[in-house]
C-alpha positions as CSV (number, residue, x, y, z in Angstrom):
1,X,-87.4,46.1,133.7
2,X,-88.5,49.6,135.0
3,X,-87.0,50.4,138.1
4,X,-88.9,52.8,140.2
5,X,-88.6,56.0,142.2
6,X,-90.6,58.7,143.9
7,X,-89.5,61.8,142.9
8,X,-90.9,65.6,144.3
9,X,-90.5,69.3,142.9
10,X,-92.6,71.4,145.0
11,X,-90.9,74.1,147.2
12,X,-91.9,74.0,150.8
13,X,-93.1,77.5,149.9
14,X,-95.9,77.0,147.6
15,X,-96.5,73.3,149.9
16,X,-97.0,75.8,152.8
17,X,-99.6,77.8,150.4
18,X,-101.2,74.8,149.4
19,X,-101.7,73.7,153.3
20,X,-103.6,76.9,154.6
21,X,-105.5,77.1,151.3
22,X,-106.3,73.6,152.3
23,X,-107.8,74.6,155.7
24,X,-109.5,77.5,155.2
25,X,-111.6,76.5,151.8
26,X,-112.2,72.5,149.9
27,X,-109.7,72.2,147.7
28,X,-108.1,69.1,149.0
29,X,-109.0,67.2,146.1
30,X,-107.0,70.1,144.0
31,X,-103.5,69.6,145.8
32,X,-103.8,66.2,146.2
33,X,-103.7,65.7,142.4
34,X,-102.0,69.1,141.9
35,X,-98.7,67.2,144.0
36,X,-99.2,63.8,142.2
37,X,-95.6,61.9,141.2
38,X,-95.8,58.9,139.2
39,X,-93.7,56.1,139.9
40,X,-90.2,57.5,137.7
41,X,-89.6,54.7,135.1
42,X,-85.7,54.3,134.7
43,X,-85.4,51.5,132.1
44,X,-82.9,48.7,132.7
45,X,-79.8,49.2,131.2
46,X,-78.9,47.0,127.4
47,X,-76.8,44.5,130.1
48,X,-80.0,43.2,131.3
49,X,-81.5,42.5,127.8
50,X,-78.4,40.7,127.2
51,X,-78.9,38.5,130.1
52,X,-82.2,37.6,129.3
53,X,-84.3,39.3,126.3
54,X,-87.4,37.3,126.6
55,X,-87.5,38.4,130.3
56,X,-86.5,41.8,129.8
57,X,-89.4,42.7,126.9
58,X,-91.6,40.8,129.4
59,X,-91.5,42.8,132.5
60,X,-90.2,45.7,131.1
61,X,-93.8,46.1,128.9
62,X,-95.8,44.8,132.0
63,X,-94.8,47.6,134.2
64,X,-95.3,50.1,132.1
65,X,-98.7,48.8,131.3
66,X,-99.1,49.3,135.8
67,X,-97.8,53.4,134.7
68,X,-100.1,54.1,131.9
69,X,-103.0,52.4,134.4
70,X,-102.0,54.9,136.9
71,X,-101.9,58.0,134.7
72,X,-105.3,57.0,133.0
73,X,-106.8,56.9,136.9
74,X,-105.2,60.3,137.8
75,X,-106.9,61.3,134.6
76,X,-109.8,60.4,135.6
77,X,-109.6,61.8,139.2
78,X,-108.7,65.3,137.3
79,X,-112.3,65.3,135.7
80,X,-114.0,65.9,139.1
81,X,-111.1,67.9,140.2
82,X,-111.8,70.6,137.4
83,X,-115.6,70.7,138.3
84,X,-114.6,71.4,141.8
85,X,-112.1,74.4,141.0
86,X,-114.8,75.6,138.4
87,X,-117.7,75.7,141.1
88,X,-115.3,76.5,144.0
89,X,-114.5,80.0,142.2
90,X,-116.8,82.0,140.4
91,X,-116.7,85.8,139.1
92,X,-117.5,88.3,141.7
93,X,-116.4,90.4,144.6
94,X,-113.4,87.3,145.6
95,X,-112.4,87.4,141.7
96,X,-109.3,88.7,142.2
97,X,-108.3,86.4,145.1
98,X,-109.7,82.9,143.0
99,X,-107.1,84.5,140.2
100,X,-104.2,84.4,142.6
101,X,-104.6,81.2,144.2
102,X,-105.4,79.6,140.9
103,X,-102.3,81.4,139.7
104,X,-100.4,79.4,142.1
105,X,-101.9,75.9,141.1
106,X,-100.6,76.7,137.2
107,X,-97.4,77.1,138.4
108,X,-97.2,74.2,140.3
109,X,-98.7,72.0,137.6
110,X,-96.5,73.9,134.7
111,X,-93.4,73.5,137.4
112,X,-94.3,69.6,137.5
113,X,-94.6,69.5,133.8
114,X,-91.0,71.3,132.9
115,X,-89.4,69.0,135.0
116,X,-90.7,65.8,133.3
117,X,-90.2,67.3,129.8
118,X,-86.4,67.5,131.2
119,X,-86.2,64.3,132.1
120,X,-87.7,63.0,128.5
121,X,-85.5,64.9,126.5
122,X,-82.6,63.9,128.8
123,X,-83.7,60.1,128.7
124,X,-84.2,60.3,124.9
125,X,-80.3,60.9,124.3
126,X,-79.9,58.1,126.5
127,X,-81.9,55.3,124.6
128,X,-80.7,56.5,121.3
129,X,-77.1,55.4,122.5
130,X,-78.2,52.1,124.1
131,X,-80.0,51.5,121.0
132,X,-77.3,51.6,118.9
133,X,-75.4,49.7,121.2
134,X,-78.3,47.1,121.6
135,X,-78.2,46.7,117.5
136,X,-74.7,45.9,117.7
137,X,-75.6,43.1,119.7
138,X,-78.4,41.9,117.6
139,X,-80.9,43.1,115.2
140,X,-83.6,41.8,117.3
141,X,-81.5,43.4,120.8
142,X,-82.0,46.8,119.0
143,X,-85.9,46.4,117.6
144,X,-86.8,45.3,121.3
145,X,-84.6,48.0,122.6
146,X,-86.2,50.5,121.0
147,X,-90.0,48.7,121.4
148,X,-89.5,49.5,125.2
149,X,-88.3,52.8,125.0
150,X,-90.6,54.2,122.7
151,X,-93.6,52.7,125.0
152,X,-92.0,54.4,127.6
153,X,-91.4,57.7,126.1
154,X,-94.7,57.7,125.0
155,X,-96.0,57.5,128.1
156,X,-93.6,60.1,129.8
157,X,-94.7,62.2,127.3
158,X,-98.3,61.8,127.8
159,X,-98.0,62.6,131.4
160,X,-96.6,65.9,130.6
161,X,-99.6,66.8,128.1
162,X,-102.0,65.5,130.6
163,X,-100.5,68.0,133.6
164,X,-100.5,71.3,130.6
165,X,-104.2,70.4,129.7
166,X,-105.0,70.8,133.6
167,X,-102.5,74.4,133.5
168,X,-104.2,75.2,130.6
169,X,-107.6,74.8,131.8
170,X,-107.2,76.6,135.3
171,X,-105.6,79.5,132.9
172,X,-108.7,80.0,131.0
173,X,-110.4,79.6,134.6
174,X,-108.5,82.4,135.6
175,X,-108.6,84.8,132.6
176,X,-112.6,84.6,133.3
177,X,-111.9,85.5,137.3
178,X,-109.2,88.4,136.5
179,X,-109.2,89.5,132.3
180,X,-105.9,91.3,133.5
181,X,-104.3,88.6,135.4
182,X,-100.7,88.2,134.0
183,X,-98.3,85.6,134.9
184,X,-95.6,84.2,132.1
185,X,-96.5,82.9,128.4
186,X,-99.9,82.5,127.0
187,X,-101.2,79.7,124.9
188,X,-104.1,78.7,123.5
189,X,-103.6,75.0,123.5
190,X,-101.9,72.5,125.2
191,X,-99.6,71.7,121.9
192,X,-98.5,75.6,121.9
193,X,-97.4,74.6,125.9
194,X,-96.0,71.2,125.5
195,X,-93.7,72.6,122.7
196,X,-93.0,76.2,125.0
197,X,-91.8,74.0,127.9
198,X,-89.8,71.1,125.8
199,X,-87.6,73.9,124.2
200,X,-86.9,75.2,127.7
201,X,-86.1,71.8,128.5
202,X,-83.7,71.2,125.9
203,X,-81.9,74.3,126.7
């Protein structure tokens, strides 16, 4: 059973940004998937297994199914989304100014990002204990245990790698607007990211 949340990590600073960007120029479509949260999955604890296993695998694989629905629509949503951003800045006299505001949409999807790679790597220490707790239970405890958890992982993790192909796309949108725009690391794919922001992460 996945219990759910709504969780936020945007400043009010860059949400202010966001808002008069908002009014001035399209880009609604932009925020509104740039601020996306997915329901947080917090997986019931080995206790409720115990209680009930059938029930537990059950539900517990049924609303993750609902997660990985979500994310595949958001994904989905993000196709138009960069076609906008693409036509909606183009090299020119505003270069520079695209560049900046596009610099503040990576670090809002790269901000969004860290913090779920946190919560994966934190989550991960977490089911390897109630794992080996479930398997003291029961063999079949543990191999459902750990059925559930690496669903879940897996999709945790392909949120993250969804959200660094977006950051990774508006930064070779922006190295087209502004060759000398600076701003952090540089990577040329979304692995080189996804492996730069889970080792700050585990730090």
């Amino acid at each position: 059973m996945i219990c759910p949340a709504v969780t936020t990590h945007h400043s009010s600073s860059i949400l202010s940004f966001m808002t008069a960007i908002a009014a001035t120029q399209d880009f609604g479509d932009v925020i509104r998937h740039m601020l996306w949260k997915p329901t947080a999955a917090l997986r019931a604890p080995v206790s409720a297994f115990e209680a009930d296993g059938i029930k537990f695998r059950s539900e517990s694989l049924a609303q993750i199914a609902q997660l990985e629905a979500d994310l595949d629509a958001w994904i989905v949503e993000g196709v138009a989304v960069k076609r906008n951003l693409w036509n909606g800045f183009r090299a020119g006299e505003e270069s520079e100014v695209g560049a900046q505001i596009i610099g503040t949409f990576i670090d809002a999807y790269e901000a969004n990002a860290l913090s779920e790679a946190k919560d994966i790597a934190r989550m991960q220490k977490s089911f390897k204990r109630d794992q080996k707790a479930a398997a003291r239970m029961s063999a079949t405890a543990g191999r459902v245990l750990k059925e559930v958890d690496d669903r879940l992982l897996a999709y945790l993790q392909r949120t993250v790698a969804a959200r660094l192909d977006y950051a990774l796309f508006m930064r070779a949108h922006r190295a087209e607007l502004d060759p000398e725009s600076r701003g952090g690391p540089t990577f040329d794919n979304p692995d080189e990211l996804e492996k730069y922001l889970l080792s700050v992460a585990a730090e």
